[in-house]
VOVEX-966979 format. One record per residue (C-alpha): z, y, x; residue in one letter. Coordinates in steps of 0.25 Angstrom, whole numbers, plus 2048, in hexadecimal, padded with zeros to 3 digits. Each point is the difference from the previous one (the first is absolute). Layout:
N
ZYXa/...
***
This chain:
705
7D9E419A7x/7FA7FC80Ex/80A7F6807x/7FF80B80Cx/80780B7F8x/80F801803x/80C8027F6x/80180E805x/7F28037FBx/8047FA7F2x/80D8067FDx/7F880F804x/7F57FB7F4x/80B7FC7F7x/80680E803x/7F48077FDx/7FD7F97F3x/80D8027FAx/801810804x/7F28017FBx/8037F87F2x/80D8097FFx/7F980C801x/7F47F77F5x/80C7FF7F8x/8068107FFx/7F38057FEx/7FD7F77F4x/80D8017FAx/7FF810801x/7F18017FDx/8037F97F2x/80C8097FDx/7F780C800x/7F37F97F9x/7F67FE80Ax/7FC80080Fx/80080B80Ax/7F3802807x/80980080Ex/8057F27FBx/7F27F97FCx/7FF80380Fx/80D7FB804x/7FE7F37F8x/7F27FD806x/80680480Ex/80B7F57FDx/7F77F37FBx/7F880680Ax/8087FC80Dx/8087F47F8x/7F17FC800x/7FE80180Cx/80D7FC807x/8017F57F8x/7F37FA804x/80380180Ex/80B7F77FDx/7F87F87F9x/8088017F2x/7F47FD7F8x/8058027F1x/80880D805x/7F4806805x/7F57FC7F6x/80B8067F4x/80380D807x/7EE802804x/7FE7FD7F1x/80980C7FCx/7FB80880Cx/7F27FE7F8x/8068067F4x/80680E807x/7F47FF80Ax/7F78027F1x/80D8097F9x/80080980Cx/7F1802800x/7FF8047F1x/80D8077FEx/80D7F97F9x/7FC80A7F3x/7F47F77FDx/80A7F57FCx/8058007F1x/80D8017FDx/7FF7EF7FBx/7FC7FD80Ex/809808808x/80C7F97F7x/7F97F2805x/7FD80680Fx/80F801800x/8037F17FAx/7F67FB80Ax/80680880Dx/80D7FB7FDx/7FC7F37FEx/7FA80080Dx/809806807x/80A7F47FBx/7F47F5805x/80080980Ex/80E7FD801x/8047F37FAx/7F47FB80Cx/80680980Bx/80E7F97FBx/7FA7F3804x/7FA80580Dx/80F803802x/8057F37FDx/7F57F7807x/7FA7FA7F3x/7F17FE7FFx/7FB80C7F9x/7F78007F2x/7F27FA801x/7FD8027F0x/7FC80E7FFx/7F58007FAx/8058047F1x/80780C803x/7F580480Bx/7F77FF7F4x/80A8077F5x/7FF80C80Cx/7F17FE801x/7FF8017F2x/80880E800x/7F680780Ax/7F67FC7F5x/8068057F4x/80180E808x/7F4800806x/7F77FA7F5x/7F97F780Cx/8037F880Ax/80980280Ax/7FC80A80Ax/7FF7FC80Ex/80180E809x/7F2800809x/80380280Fx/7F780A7FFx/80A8087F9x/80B7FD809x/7FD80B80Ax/80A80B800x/7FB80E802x/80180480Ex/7F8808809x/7FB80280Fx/8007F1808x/8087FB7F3x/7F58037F7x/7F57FC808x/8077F5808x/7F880380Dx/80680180Cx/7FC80880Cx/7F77F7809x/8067FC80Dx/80E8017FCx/8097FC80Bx/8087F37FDx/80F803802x/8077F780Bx/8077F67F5x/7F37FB7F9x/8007F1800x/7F97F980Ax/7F37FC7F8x/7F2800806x/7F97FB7F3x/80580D7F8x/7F780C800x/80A80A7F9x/8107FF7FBx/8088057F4x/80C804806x/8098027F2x/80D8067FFx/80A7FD7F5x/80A80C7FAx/80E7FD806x/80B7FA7FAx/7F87F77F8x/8057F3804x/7FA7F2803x/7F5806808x/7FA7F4804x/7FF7FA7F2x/7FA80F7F9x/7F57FF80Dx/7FC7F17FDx/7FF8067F1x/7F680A805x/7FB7F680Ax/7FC7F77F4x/7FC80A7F6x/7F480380Bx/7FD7F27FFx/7FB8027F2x/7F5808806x/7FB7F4807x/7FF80580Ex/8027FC80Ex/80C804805x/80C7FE809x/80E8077FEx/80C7FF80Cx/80B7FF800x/7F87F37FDx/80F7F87FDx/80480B7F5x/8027F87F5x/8097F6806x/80780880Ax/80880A7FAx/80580680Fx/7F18067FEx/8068087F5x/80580980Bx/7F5802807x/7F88037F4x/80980B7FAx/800806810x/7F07FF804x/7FA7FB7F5x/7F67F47FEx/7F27FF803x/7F37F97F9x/7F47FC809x/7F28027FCx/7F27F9805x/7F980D7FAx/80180D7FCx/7FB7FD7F1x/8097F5801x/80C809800x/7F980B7F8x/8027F67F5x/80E7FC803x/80480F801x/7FD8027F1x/80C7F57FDx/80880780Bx/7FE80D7F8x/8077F87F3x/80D7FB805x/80E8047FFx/80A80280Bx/7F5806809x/80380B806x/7F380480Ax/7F67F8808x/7F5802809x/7F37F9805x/8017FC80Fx/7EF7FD804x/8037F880Ex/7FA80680Cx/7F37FA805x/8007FC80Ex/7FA80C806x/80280A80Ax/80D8087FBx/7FB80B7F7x/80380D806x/8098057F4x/8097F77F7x/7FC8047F1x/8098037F6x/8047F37F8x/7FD7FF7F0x/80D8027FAx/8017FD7F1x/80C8027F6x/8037FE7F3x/7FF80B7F6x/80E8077FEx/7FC8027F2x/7FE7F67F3x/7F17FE801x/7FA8017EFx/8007F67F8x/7F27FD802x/8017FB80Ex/80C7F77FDx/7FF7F1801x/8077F47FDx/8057FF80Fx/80980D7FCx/7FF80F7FCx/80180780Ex/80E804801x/80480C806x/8017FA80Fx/80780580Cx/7FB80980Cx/7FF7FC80Fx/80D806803x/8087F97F1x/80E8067FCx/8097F5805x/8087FA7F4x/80F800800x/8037F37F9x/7FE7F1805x/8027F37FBx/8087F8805x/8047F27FFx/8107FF7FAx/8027F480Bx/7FE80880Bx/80B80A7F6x/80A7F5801x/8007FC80Dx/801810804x/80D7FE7F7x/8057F3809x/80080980Cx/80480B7FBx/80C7F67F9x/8037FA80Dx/80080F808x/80A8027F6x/80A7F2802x/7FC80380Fx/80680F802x/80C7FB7F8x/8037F5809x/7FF80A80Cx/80880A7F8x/80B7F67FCx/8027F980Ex/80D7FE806x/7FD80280Cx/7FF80E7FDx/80D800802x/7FE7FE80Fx/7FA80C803x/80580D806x/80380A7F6x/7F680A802x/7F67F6803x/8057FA7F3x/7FD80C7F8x/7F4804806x/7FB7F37FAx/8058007F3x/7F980D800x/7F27FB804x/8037F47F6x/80280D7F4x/7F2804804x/7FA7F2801x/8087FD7F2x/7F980E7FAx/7F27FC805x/8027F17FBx/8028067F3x/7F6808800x/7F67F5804x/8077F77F4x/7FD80A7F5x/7F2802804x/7FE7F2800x/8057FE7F3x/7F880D7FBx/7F27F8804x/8047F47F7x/80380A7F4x/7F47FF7F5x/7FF80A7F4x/8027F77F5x/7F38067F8x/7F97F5803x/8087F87F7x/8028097F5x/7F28047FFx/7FD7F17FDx/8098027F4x/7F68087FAx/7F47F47FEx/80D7F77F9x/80180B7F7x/7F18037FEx/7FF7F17FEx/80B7FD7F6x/7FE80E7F8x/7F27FA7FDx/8047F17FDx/80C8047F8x/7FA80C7FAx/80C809805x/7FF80C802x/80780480Dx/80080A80Cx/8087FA80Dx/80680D806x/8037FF811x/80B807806x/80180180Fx/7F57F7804x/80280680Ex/80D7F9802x/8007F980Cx/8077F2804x/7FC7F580Bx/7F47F97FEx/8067F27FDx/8088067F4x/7F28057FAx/7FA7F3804x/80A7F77F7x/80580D7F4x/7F28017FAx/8027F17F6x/80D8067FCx/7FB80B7FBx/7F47FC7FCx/8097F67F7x/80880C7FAx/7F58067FDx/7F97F77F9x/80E7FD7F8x/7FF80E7FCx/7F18017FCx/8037F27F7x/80D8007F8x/80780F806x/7F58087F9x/7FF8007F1x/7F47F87F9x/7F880D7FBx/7FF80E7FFx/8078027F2x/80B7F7802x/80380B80Ex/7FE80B7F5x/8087FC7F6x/80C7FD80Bx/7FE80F803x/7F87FF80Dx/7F4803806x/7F57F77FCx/7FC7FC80Fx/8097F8805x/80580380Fx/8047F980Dx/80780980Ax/7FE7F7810x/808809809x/8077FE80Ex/808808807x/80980080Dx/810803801x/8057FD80Fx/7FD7F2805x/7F97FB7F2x/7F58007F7x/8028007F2x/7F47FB7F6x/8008047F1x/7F87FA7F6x/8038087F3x/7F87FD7F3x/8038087F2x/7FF7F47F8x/8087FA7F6x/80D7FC80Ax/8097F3803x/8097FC7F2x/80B7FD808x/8037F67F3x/7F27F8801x/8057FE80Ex/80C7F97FEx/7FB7F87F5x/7F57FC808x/8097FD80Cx/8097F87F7x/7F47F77FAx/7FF7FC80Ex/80F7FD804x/7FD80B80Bx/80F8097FCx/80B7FC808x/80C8087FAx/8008067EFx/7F780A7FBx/80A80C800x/8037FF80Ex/7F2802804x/7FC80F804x/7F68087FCx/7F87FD810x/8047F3801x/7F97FC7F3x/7F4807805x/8017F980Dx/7FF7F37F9x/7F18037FFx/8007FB80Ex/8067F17FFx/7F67F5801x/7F77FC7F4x/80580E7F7x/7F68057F7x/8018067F3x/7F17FF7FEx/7FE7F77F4x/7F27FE804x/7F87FC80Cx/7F880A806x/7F580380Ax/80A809806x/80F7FC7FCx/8087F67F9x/8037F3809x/80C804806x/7FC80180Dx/7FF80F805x/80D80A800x/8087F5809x/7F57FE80Ax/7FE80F802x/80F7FF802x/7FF7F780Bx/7F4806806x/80880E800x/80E7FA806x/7F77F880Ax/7FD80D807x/80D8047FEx/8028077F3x/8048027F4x/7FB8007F1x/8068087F3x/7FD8017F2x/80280E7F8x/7FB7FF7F1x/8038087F1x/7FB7F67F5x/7F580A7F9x/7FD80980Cx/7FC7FA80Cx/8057F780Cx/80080380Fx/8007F680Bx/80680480Ex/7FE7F880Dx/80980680Cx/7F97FA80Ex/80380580Dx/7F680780Ax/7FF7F680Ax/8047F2802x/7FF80180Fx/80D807804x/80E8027F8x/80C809802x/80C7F57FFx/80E7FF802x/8047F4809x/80E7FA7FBx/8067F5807x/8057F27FAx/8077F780Bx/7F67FE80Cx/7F58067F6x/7FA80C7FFx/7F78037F3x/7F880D7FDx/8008077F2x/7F78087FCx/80780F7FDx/7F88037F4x/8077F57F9x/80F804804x/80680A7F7x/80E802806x/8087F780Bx/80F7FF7FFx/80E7F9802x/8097F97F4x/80D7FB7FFx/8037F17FDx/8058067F1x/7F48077FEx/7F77F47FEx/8017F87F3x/7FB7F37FDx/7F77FD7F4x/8037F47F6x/7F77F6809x/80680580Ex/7F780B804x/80680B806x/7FC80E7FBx/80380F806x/80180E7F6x/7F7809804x/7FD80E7F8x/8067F97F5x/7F77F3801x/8047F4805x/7F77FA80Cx/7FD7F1804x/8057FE80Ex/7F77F580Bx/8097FC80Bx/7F57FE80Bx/8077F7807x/8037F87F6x/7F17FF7FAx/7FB7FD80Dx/80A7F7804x/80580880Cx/80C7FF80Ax/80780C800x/810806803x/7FE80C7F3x/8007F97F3x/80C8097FDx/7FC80B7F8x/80880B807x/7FA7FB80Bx/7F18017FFx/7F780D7F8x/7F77FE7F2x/7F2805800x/7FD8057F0x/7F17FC7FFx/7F48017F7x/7F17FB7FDx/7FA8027F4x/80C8047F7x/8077F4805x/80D805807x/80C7F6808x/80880280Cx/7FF7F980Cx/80E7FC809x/7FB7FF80Ex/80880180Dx/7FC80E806x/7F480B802x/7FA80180Cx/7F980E7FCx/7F18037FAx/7F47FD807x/7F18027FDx/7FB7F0803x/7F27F97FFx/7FE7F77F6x/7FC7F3808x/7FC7F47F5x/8077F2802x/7FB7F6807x/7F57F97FBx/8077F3800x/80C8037F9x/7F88037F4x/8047F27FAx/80E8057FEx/7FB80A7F7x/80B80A805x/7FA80C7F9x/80A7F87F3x/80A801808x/800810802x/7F980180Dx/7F2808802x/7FF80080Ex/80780280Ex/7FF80B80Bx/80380080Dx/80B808807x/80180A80Dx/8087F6806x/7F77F57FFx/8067F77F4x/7FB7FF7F2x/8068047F2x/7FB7FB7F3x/7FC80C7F6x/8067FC7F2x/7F88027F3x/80A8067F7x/7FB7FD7F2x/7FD7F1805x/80E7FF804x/8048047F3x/7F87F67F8x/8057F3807x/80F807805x/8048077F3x/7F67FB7F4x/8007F1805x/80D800806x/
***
């Protein structure tokens, strides 16, 4: 990539890629389902390589681009043909070959990603492509002519005159060498306009020309991208035929949407009428197949006057900054709200205010949710990417499975979607290894269908998302798992006092595997307690459903954003900590009798008929306080991931919605996340209270206590 090019300019190309590699990757996976390719998707396909092509050598990706033109020769040659000349052999290893291809694409991009050098070996595999297009074709492979390359067009687009003495509009650049312009226009909303003109710019280079193009610092600046998608850019010529040749590259490229030939006036007395400038557009309508080229089949384009589209990308920096404001508008307008020297007012002028402080409380509200509603994604993305681990595993274990997706439409916040596909994609591939039975007959002779099944559903209850990956396979044996967990010392208390769900939830310590054999896929005892950590990290929770000889079903519970909480704040001496209120259950009062005392000194409180560890905060936190009588301060009853305990503080101040703030970054060494905090907020008046992370608290207050 030019050293000019900024990291704005990259993260748009990586964008692209990946957007255009998912759409790659759906097409395939549904294409093989049915048997074969679409006509609509041979054109899709070439479109793709075509502009990963194209975008990539402007970024000077060299193994990206070459791969993506050498598959771009084998649609250009399919889509010329027809996809039914292709027997049904070669379509099966079409298939294997796109998808290999599309793994290369993106293993590359993933190194664009992560600033490694990218591969310089490519010949094999660009000759196993090569070697393809022959096998098809029978000959080499076809190179499409420029002479086919032409779209159909008509009037000044097909004869690609322009009426003489066209007046030069006021903006032409200032070059007295240049006998005629190409002023081009680019369709809207394409993005990186300075980098898809100097694509242009460089494909009319290939016709070996003199020429110009302005803005001349397109490449390099991208403020120029602006300017481009506003007027346009424009290409200098010495000569009329110069630019006649140049025209027939201009008539092959994507993302035009019209230009026109601008002769430069000669310096004569003024002509007595200014003539009608030669306009040309592209076709609105796919030209035929014989006048497509390897540049691109002419997509339908847009008109002078383009629908404006209704979506835009935008970066999820700029997202989360938008949340700070609107986080701090929020601390802000509690601080006003909350000041005592409210008090000082007249009592009309006092209520006047509170009302205006209503409205402004409504409309920050409002303001909050939208905010929120823009980082919100449909987890599709994700689940459709579930779709190639099955395809991928059904061929390598010779499975035969159908993954099933419910509620793809479900939305959550964008770093959620970020950081939940490895978990699933875990589960997943857990289910497709060892949940699934071996073969057809053993599923037949258990009375089930002969294809195996993977439900992937989401759906939403109030403030949560709830994830299910369901398989119909052969179940947990709730005994192999204990005997498994024994081998390993991993039981902390006999057998029979385990429960059905805490047996299953041993599948998540450490090292647990019942696998006996290593696999590509499973068996190292690394897997179920990382997707646990992952999915508590963003603040959820994980539990295990299975019957031994009908399926399993694996829950994740995470919440729709990480940004902003409803929480209770409770006091604790001088402190103030905030709970988060989908982890209480009930608050109440006890009497000094009513707590009893376990055989090592833990105190415990009856509640429906179960008895309750109870965490006196002041005591884990080692702080001064007057209430350590019971009587005399209230217990919270809480609960994260089916763990449930009472916490003794001093008093509640009331419920509050807070913005998650992360801890400093030099406190990190303390590693207080251990120690059952998850982050802190900042309140109206001005003074911070730490948020606790309940399940946390439970594992080092209760479990290590």
């Amino acid at each position: 990539m030019s050293s000019g090019m900024d990291s704005s300019i990259l993260d748009t190309y990586l964008y692209e890629e990946n957007n255009l590699l998912d759409q790659l990757d759906e097409m395939l996976v549904a294409d093989e389902k049915n048997g074969d390719f679409s006509t609509d998707d041979v054109n899709e396909i070439f479109r793709i390589m075509h502009t990963i092509k194209g975008s990539s050598a402007m970024m000077e990706f060299n193994s990206i681009s070459t791969i993506a033109h050498h598959i771009e020769d084998v649609f250009f040659y399919i889509r010329d043909k027809g996809i039914e000349t292709l027997d049904p052999e070669h379509k099966k290893e079409l298939f294997n070959l796109m998808f290999r291809s599309e793994d290369y694409l993106r293993s590359e991009i993933e190194k664009v990603e992560q600033g490694v050098p990218l591969s310089t070996d490519i010949d094999a595999f660009s000759n196993e492509i090569n070697s393809f297009l022959k096998k098809i074709s029978g000959a080499a492979p076809a190179q499409p002519e420029a002479s086919q390359a032409a779209p159909a067009a008509s009037g000044a687009a097909a004869s690609g005159a322009a009426a003489p003495g066209a007046a030069a509009p006021a903006s032409l650049p200032d070059d007295k060498d240049a006998a005629c312009f190409f002023h081009v226009f680019l369709e809207e909303g394409v993005g990186m306009e300075n980098l898809r003109a100097y694509m242009i710019v460089n494909a009319v280079r290939e016709c070996e020309v003199t020429f110009r193009f302005y803005p001349s610092d397109m490449e390099t600046d991208p403020d120029t991208s602006q300017k481009i998608a506003e007027n346009g850019f424009f290409l200098a010529f010495d000569s009329s035929e110069d630019a006649s040749k140049a025209e027939g590259i201009l008539k092959t490229q994507n993302h035009i949407r019209s230009y026109e030939l601008v002769n430069v006036p000669k310096a004569a007395p003024p002509a007595k009428a200014e003539e009608k400038k030669a306009s040309v557009s592209k076709p609105t309508a796919p030209a035929p197949a014989s006048t497509d080229t390897a540049a691109g089949k002419a997509a339908p384009m847009l008109s002078h006057a383009p629908v404006k589209q209704n979506l835009i990308s935008v970066n999820l920096m700029k997202l989360d900054s938008l949340m700070d404001i609107v986080g701090e508008i929020v601390i802000t307008e509690s601080m006003v709200t909350s000041s005592p020297e409210l008090n000082l007012l007249p009592r009309d002028n006092r209520d006047n205010f509170m009302k205006s402080a209503r409205q402004l409380r409504k409309l920050t509200n409002d303001l909050q949710d939208i905010a929120m509603s823009l980082r919100m994604v449909p987890i599709s993305g994700v689940f459709q990417k579930m779709n190639r681990i099955v395809r991928d595993m059904k061929q390598s274990l010779g499975k035969d499975v159908r993954l099933t997706i419910v509620g793809e439409d479900t939305e959550v916040d964008k770093t959620i979607v970020d950081n939940i596909q490895d978990p699933i994609m875990h589960i997943v591939r857990n289910s497709m290894d060892h949940g699934i039975e071996e073969t057809a007959q053993e599923r037949i002779a258990a009375g089930k269908d002969p294809q195996g099944e993977i439900v992937l559903s989401a759906s939403h209850t109030s403030s949560e998302v709830v994830i299910s990956i369901k398989d119909d396979g052969y179940g947990m044996d709730p005994q192999k798992i204990l005997e498994k967990a024994r081998s390993k010392n991993m039981l902390t208390k006999p057998d029979s006092e385990y429960s059905q769900k805490e047996i299953l939830g041993l599948i998540m310590l450490p090292g647990f595997s019942t696998n006996t054999e290593v696999t590509e896929y499973s068996g190292r005892g690394v897997g179920m307690d990382v997707v646990k950590k992952n999915v508590e990290s963003l603040g959820g929770i994980v539990s295990v459903s299975s019957t031994y000889g009908e399926g399993t079903t694996i829950s994740m519970k995470i919440p729709l954003t990480l940004a902003i909480v409803d929480g209770m704040k409770v006091t604790v001496g001088d402190s103030i900590f905030t709970i988060p209120i989908a982890n209480i259950r009930q608050s109440f009062k006890v009497k000094a009798d009513q707590v009893i005392k376990d055989e090592y000194g833990n105190e415990m409180v009856e509640r429906v008929d179960h008895f309750y560890p109870i965490v006196r905060l002041h005591s884990f936190y080692h702080l001064p306080t007057e209430v350590t009588q019971m009587e005399d301060g209230i217990l919270l009853w809480v609960e994260a991931n089916d763990r449930s305990y009472c916490l003794f503080v001093d008093d509640l101040i009331g419920e509050q919605q807070v913005v998650v703030k992360p801890l400093p970054a030099f406190l990190s060494e303390f590693n207080l996340k251990d120690h059952g905090i998850t982050g802190c907020t900042i309140m109206g008046d001005g003074n911070i209270s730490i948020i606790l992370d309940i399940l946390s608290l439970y594992s080092i207050a209760v479990e290590n206590a």
